[in-house]
C-alpha positions as CSV (number, residue, x, y, z in Angstrom):
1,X,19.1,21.3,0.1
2,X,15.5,20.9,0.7
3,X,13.1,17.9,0.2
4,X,9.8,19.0,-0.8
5,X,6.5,16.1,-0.4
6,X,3.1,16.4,-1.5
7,X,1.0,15.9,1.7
8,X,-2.3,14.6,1.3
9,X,-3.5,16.3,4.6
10,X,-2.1,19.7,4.1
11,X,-3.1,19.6,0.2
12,X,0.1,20.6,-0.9
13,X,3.9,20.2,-1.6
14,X,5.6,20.9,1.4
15,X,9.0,21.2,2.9
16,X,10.1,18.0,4.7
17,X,11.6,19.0,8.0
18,X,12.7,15.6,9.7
19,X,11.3,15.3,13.4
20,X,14.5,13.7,14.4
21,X,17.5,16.0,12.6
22,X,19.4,13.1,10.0
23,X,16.5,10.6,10.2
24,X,13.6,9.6,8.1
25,X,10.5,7.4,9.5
26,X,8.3,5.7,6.8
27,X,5.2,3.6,7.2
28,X,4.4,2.0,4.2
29,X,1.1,0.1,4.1
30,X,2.1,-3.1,2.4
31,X,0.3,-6.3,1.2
32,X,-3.0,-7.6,2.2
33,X,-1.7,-11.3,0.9
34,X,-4.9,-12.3,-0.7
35,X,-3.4,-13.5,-3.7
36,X,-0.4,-13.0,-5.9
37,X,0.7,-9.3,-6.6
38,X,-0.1,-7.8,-10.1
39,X,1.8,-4.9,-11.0
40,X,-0.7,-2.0,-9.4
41,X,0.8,-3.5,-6.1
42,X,4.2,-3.6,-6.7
43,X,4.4,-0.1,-8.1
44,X,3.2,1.4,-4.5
45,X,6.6,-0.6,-3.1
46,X,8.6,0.8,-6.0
47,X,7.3,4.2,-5.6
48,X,8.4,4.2,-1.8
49,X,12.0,2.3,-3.0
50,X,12.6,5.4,-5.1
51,X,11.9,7.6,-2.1
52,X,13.7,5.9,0.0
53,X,16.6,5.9,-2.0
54,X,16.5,9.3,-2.5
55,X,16.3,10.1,1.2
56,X,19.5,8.0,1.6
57,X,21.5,9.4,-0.7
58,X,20.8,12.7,0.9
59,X,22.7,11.6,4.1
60,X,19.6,10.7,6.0
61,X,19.3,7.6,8.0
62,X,16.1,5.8,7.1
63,X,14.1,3.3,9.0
64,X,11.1,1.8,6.5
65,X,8.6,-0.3,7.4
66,X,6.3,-1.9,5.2
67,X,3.6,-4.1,7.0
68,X,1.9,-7.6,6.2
69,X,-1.7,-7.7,6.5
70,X,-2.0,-11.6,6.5
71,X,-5.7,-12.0,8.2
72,X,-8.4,-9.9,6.8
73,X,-12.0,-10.8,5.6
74,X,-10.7,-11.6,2.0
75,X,-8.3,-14.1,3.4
76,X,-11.0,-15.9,5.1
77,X,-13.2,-15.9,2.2
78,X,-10.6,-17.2,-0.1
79,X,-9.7,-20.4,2.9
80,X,-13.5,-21.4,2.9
81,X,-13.5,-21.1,-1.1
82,X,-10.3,-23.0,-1.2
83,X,-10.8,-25.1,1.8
84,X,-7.1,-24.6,2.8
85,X,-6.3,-22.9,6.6
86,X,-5.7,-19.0,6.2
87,X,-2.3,-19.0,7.3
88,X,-1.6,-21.2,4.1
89,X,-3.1,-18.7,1.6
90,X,-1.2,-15.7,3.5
91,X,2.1,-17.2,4.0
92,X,2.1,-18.3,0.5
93,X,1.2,-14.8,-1.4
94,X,3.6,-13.0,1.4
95,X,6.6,-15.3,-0.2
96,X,4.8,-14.1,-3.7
97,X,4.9,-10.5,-3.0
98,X,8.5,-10.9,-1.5
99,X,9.1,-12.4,-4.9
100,X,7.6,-9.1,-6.8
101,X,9.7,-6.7,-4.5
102,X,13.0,-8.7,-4.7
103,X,12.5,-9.4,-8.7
104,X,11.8,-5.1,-9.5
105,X,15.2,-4.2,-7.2
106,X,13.2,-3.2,-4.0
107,X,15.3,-3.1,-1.0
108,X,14.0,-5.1,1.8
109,X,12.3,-3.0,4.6
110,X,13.7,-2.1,7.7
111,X,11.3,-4.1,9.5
112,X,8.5,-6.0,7.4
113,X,5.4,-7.0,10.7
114,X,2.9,-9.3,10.3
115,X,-0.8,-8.5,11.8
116,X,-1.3,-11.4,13.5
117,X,2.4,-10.9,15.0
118,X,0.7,-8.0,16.5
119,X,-2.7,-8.7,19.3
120,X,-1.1,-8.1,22.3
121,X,-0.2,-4.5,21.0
122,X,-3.6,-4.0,19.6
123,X,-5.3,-5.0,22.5
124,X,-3.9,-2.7,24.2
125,X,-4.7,-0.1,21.9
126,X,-8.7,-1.2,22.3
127,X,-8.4,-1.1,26.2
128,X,-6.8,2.9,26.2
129,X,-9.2,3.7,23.3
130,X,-12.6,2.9,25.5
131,X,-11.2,4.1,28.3
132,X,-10.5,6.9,26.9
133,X,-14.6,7.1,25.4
134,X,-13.1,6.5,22.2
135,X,-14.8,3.0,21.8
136,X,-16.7,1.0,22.9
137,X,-18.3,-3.3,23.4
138,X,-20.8,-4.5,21.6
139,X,-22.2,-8.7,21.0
140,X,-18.3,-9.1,20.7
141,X,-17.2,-6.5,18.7
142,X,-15.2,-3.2,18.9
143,X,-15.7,-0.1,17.7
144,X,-14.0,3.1,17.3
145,X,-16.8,6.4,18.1
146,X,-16.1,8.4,15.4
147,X,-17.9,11.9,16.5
148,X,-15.6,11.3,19.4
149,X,-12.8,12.2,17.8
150,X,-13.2,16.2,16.3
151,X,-10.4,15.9,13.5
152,X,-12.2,12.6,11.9
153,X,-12.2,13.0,8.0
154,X,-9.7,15.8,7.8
155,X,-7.6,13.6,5.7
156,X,-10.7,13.0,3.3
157,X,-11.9,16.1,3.1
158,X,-15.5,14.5,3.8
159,X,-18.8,15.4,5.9
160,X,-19.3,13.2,8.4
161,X,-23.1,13.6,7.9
162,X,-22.8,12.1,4.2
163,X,-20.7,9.6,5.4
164,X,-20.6,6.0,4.4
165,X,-18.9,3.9,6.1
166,X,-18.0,0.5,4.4
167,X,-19.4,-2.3,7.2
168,X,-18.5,-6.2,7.4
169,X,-20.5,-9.4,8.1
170,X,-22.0,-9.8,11.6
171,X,-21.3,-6.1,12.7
172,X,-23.9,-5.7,15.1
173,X,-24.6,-3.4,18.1
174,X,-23.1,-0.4,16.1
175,X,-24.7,3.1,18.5
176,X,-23.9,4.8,14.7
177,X,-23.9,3.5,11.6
178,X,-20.7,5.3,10.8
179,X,-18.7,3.3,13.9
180,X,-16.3,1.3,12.4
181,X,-15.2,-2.1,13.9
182,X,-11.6,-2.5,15.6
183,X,-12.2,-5.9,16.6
184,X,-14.6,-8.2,15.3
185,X,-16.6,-10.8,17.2
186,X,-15.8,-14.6,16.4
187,X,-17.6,-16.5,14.1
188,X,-17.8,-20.5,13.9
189,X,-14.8,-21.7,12.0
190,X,-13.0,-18.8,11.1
191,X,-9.6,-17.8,13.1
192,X,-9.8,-16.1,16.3
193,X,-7.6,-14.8,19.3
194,X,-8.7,-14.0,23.0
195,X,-9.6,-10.2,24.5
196,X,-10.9,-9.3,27.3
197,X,-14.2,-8.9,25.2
198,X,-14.5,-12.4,24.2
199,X,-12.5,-14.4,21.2
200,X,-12.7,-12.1,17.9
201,X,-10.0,-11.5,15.4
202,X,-8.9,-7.4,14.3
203,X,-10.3,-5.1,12.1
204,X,-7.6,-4.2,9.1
205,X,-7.3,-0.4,10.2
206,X,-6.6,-1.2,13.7
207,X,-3.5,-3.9,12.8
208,X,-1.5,-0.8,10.9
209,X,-2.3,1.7,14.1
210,X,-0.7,-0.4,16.3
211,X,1.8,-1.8,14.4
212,X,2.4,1.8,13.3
213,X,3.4,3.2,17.0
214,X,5.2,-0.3,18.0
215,X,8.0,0.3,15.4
216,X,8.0,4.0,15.0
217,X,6.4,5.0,17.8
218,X,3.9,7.9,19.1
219,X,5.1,10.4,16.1
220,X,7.4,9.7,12.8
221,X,7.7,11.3,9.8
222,X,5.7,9.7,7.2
223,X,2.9,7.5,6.1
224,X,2.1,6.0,2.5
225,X,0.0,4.0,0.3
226,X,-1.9,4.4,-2.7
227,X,-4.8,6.4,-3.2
228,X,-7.6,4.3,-2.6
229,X,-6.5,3.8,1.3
230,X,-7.1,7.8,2.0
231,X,-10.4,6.4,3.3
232,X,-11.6,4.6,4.4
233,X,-8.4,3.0,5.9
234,X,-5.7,6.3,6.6
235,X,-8.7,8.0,7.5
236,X,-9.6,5.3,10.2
237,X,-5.6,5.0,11.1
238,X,-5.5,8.7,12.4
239,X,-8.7,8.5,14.2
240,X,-7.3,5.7,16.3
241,X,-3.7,6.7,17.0
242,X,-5.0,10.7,17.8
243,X,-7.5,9.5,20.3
244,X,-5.5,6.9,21.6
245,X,-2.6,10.1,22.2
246,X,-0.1,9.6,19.6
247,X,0.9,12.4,17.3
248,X,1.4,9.6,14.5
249,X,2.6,10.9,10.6
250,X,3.6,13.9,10.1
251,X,3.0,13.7,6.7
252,X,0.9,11.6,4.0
253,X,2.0,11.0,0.7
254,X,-0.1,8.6,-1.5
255,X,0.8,6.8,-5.0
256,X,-1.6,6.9,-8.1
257,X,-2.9,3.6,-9.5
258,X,-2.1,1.4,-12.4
259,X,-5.4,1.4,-14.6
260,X,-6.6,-1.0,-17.4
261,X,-9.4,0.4,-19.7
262,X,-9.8,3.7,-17.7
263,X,-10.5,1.5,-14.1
264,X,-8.2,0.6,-11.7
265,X,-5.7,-2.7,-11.6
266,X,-7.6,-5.1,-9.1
267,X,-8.6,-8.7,-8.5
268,X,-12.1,-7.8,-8.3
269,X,-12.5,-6.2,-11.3
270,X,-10.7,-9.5,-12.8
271,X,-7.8,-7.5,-14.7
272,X,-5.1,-7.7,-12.9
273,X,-1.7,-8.5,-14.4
274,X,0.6,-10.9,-12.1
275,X,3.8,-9.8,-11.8
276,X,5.1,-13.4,-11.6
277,X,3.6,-13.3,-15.3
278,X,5.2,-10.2,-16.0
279,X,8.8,-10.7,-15.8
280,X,8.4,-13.7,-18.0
281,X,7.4,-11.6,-21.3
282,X,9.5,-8.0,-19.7
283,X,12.8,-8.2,-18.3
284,X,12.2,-6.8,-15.3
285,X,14.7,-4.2,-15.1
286,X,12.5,-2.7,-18.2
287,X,9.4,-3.6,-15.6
288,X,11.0,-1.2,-13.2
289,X,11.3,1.3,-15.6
290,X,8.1,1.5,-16.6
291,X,5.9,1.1,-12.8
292,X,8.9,3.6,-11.7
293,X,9.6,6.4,-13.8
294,X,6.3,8.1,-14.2
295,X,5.7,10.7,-11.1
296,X,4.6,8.4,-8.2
297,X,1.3,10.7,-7.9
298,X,0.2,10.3,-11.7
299,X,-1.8,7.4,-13.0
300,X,-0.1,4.3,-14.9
301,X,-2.7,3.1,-17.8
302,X,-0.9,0.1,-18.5
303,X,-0.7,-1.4,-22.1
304,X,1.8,-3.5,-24.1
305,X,3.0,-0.6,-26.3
306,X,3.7,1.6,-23.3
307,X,5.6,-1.0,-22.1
308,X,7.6,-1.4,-25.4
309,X,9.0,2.6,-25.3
310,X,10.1,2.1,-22.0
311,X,11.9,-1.3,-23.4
312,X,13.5,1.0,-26.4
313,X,13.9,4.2,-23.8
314,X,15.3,2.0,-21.5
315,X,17.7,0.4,-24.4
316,X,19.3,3.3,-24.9
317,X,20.5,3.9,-22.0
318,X,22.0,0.3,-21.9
319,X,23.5,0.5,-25.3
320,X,25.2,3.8,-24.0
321,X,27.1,2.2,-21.0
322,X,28.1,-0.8,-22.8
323,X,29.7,1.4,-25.8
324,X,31.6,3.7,-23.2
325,X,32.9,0.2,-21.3
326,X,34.0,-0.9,-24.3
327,X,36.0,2.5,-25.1
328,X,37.2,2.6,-21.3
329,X,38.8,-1.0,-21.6
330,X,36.4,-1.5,-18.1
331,X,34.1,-0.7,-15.6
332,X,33.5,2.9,-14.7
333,X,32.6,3.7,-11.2
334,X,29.4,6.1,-10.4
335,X,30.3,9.9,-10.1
336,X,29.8,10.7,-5.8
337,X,27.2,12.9,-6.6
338,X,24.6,13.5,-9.3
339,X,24.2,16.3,-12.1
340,X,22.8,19.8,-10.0
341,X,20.0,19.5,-12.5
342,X,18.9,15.5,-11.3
343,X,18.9,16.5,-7.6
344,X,16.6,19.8,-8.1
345,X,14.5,17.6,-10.0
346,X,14.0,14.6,-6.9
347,X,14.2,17.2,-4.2
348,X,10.7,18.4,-6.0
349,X,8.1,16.0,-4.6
350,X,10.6,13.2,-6.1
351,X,9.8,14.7,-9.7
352,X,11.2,11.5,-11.5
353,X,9.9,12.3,-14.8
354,X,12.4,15.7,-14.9
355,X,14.9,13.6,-13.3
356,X,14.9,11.2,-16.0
357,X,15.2,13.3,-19.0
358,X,18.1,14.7,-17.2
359,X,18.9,11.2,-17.3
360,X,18.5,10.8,-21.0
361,X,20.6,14.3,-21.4
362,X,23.5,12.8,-20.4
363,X,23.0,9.8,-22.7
364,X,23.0,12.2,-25.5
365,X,25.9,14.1,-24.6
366,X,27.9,10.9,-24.1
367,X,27.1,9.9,-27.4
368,X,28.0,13.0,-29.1
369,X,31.5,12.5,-27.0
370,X,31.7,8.6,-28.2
371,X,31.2,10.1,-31.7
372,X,33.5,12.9,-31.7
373,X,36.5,10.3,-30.5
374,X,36.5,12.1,-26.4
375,X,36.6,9.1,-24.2
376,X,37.3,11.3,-21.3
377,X,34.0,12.8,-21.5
378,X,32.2,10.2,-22.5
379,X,33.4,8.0,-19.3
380,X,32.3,11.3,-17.3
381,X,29.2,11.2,-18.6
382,X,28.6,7.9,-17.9
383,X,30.0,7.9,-14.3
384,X,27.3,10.7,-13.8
385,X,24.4,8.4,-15.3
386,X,25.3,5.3,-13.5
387,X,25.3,7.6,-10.2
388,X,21.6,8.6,-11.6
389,X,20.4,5.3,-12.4
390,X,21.6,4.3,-8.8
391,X,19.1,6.5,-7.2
392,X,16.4,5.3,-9.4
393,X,17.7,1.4,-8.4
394,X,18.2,1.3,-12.3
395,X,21.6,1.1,-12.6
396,X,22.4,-1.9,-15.2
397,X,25.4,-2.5,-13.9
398,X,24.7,-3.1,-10.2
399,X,24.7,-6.3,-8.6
400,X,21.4,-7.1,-8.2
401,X,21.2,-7.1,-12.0
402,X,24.3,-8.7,-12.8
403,X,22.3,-12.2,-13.5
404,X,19.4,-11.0,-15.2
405,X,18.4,-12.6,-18.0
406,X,16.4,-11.4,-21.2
407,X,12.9,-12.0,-21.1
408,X,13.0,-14.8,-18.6
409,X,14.8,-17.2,-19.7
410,X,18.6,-18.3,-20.0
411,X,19.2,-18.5,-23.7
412,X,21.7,-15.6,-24.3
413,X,24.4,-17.6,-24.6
414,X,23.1,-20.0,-27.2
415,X,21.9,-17.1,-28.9
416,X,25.0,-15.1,-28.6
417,X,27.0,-18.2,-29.8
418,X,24.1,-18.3,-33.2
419,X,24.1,-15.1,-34.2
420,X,27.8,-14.6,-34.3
421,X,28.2,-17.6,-37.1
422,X,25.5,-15.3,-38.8
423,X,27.6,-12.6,-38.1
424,X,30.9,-14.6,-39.3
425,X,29.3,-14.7,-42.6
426,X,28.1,-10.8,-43.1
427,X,32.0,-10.0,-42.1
428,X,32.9,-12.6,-44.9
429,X,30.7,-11.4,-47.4
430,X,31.8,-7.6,-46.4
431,X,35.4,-8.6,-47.0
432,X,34.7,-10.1,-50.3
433,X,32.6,-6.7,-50.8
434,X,29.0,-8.4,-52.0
435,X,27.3,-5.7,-50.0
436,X,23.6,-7.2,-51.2
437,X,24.5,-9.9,-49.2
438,X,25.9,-8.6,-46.0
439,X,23.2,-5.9,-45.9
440,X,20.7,-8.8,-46.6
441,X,22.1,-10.4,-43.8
442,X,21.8,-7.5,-41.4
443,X,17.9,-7.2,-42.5
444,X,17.3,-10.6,-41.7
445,X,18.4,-10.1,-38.4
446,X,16.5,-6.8,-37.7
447,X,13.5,-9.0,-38.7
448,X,14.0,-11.4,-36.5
449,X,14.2,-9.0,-33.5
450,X,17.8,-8.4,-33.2
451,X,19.7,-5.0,-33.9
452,X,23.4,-5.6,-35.7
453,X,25.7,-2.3,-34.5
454,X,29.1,-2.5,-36.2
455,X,31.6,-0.8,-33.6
456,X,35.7,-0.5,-33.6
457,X,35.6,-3.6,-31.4
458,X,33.6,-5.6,-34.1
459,X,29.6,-6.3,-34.3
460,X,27.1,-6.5,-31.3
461,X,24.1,-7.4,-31.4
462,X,20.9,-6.7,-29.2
463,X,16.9,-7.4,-28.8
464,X,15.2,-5.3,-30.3
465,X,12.1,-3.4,-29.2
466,X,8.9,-5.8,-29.8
C-alpha cells in the first residue's frame, strides 16, 4: 500500500513517504474570518476532511491543523466600515465557519490557532530572520529580502525579475519593491501589538510560518490550501521558514476553486453563496456530496442543476441502504475494510471520482441481489458501501447525520403522518381494484415532489429530485 499526492513543488504525483514512520502532519491554511463562508471555502476543509480520513483509515496517526487568520487588512477595513472592534467581526465569522465545517461532517482539527494567539512566536521569527540578513527595519515595518533567499519562487514557477509583488497601505522604506512586509507599522486606530521595532500588527504570510513550526515544528509532512494561495502567500511561507532554518512541508498539495460564470467564488467579486444559505435549500449531506466528490484538484462550477444530480446520485445510494435495512430486519455494520478496487482508487492522489463509481457499483450489485430475493448479498454489499461512504464522511447512517433533517427544516414527521392518509387511500382504492384511481393518486404525489415505492413491507415514500 502506497499513497500517492500531487505535489505542487515537484509538479507531479508522488509517493507519500511519511517523515515520521505511522504519522501524518498536515497544515491546512484555514479561514481569513472576514465574513461568513460560502461554499468555495468550505470545500478546501472538505477536501482536506476526505484526506484526512483516508490517511486514517490507512493506520496512520494524523495530527491536522487548520489555522485562524482573525486580523488581516480586510478585517480592519470591514471594523472601520462597520464601526464594530475587529475582534467582533473575527470572532463572529470564526463561530460561522465552525458552523460550515461542523454542518458538511468535517472533523474538528487537531489543533485550530488563532494569529493573534501567536506574536511572541512570530516575533521571534522576525528577530532570527534579520539576524540572519533575511530581513530587515524600515519606518516600522518588516520585511522579508527576497533575493536573499536563492529558492524564492520555486513553488511558483516565476521570474523574480517579472515579479509583482502585491503591496499594502503605508509600506514604506521597501530597499525592493518585491520585499514583502512581515510586520507592519502601526497606524492611528487600528489594532496593534509591541516589537522591538515599535507597535505594528503581522503580515498574513508571517502568522502561518510561525504558527506552522510552533505546532508541527521545523519539518512535517504536508501543507494545503487552495490554488490561489501558491503565491503570493505559500510562496512567501517557504521563504520565511527556509531562511529562518526550518525544512518546513514536505509536500504541497492545493484544491481547485468553486467558480460561478467561469470566475472564481469570492466576496469581492459579489457571488458568493453562503453556506449558512446553503443548507437551508440542500440538505447538507447532499451539500457534501456535491463540494466533495469531484477530484479535490478539478474545478467546481457551481449551479442549481449540478446540485440536483448529486441530490438524485446521492438518493440512490440512500434508497439502497434503507431497502437492504428493511430486508435485514436492522442495522448492518460497515465491512473492516473497503472493496480492493475503492482503496486503489484513494491511494491515487485521493482519486474520489473512481472511488465513487466504485461506490455506485456496489449500489447496483445490491440491487440486482434485493431483486433476485439474496439478502445475504445484498447486506454484504451494503456493509461494503457504508465502510466506503465512511471514508468519504458520507455514510447516511452515522451519527453525525442521525438528526438531519430534509431541506432545513423539521417537518418530516408531519409530512410522513400526511402522505400516509394519502397513501391509506391508494391501498384502498387498489384493494377495491380502481387502478385509475390509485395510479392517479401516485401521479399526484410524483407531482408534488414525492416518489411512492411500493415494497413487501408496504409503501415509502421520499423527496424527489427538484
Amino acid at each position: 500500500m502506497t499513497i500517492r499526492l500531487h505535489d505542487t513543488n515537484a509538479r507531479q504525483i508522488r509517493d507519500f513517504v511519511p517523515l515520521t514512520a505511522g504519522c501524518v502532519s498536515i497544515y491546512l491554511c484555514g479561514a481569513t474570518v472576514q465574513a461568513a463562508p460560502h461554499i468555495g471555502h468550505i470545500r478546501s476543509g472538505l477536501n482536506f476532511d476526505i484526506m484526512r480520513r483516508w490517511f486514517e483509515y490507512r493506520g496512520y496517526d494524523v495530527t491536522f491543523i487548520r489555522n485562524v487568520t482573525d486580523i488581516d487588512d480586510k478585517i480592519i477595513k470591514k471594523s472601520a466600515e462597520q464601526n464594530r472592534p475587529w475582534w467582533s467581526i473575527g470572532y463572529e465569522n470564526e463561530r460561522a465557519f465552525n458552523d460550515g465545517y461542523d454542518v458538511l461532517g468535517c472533523l474538528p482539527p487537531t489543533y485550530e490557532p488563532r494569529a493573534t494567539g501567536h506574536i511572541t512566536e512570530m516575533v521571534e521569527m522576525m528577530r532570527g530572520l534579520i539576524e540572519r540578513g533575511h530581513a530587515y527595519e524600515a519606518d516600522g515595518n518588516v520585511y522579508f529580502d527576497v533575493r536573499s533567499y536563492e529558492g524564492y519562487l520555486e513553488l511558483s514557477n516565476q521570474d523574480l525579475d517579472d515579479l509583482r509583488q502585491p503591496s499594502g497601505d503605508n509600506e514604506t522604506g521597501k530597499r525592493d519593491k518585491r520585499d514583502f512586509a512581515m510586520w507592519k507599522a502601526a497606524k492611528p486606530g487600528e489594532p496593534s501589538w509591541e516589537t522591538p521595532w515599535g507597535r505594528g500588527r503581522p503580515g498574513w504570510h508571517l502568522e502561518c510560518s510561525a504558527m506552522a513550526h510552533k505546532y508541527l515544528g521545523r519539518a512535517f509532512d504536508i501543507h494545503g490550501g487552495g490554488i490561489d494561495l501558491i503565491f503570493p502567500h505559500h510562496e512567501n511561507e517557504i521563504a520565511q521558514a527556509k531562511a529562518y532554518g526550518d525544512d518546513f512541508a514536505k509536500y504541497w498539495v492545493h484544491n481547485g476553486w468553486v467558480t460561478l460564470a467561469g470566475e472564481k467564488m469570492s466576496k469581492s467579486l459579489g457571488n458568493s453563496v453562503l453556506v449558512s444559505e446553503m443548507v437551508k435549500q440542500w440538505r447538507p449531506i447532499v451539500l457534501r456530496y456535491y463540494l466533495g466528490t469531484p477530484h479535490y484538484r478539478s474545478m467546481i462550477e457551481y449551479s442549481a442543476d449540478a446540485l440536483r444530480e448529486a441530490e438524485s446520485a446521492f438518493a440512490r445510494i440512500e434508497g439502497f441502504v434503507q431497502r437492504v435495512i428493511e430486508k435485514a430486519g436492522g442495522v448492518v455494520a460497515p465491512a473492516a475494510e473497503v472493496p480492493p478496487a475503492f482503496a486503489e482508487a484513494m491511494d491515487d492522489d485521493l482519486g474520489v471520482p473512481q472511488a465513487l463509481a466504485v461506490v455506485h457499483t456496489t449500489v447496483r450489485q445490491g440491487n440486482s441481489a434485493l431483486a433476485a430475493d439474496d439478502k445475504e448479498a445484498a447486506v454484504a454489499r451494503l456493509a461494503e458501501v457504508r465502510a466506503m461512504l465512511g471514508v468519504l464522511g458520507l455514510d447516511p447512517l452515522d451519527a453525525h447525520w442521525a438528526g438531519e433533517t430534509d431541506r432545513g427544516e423539521d417537518l418530516h414527521g408531519v409530512v410522513d403522518t400526511l402522505v400516509r392518509l394519502v397513501l391509506d387511500q391508494r391501498q384502498s382504492a387498489r384493494e377495491r381494484k380502481d387502478w385509475t384511481a390509485a395510479d392517479a393518486i401516485r401521479d399526484q404525489l410524483n407531482q408534488s415532489g414525492l416518489v411512492i415505492e411500493d415494497s413487501p413491507g408496504g409503501p415509502r415514500w421520499t423527496l424527489g429530485p427538484r
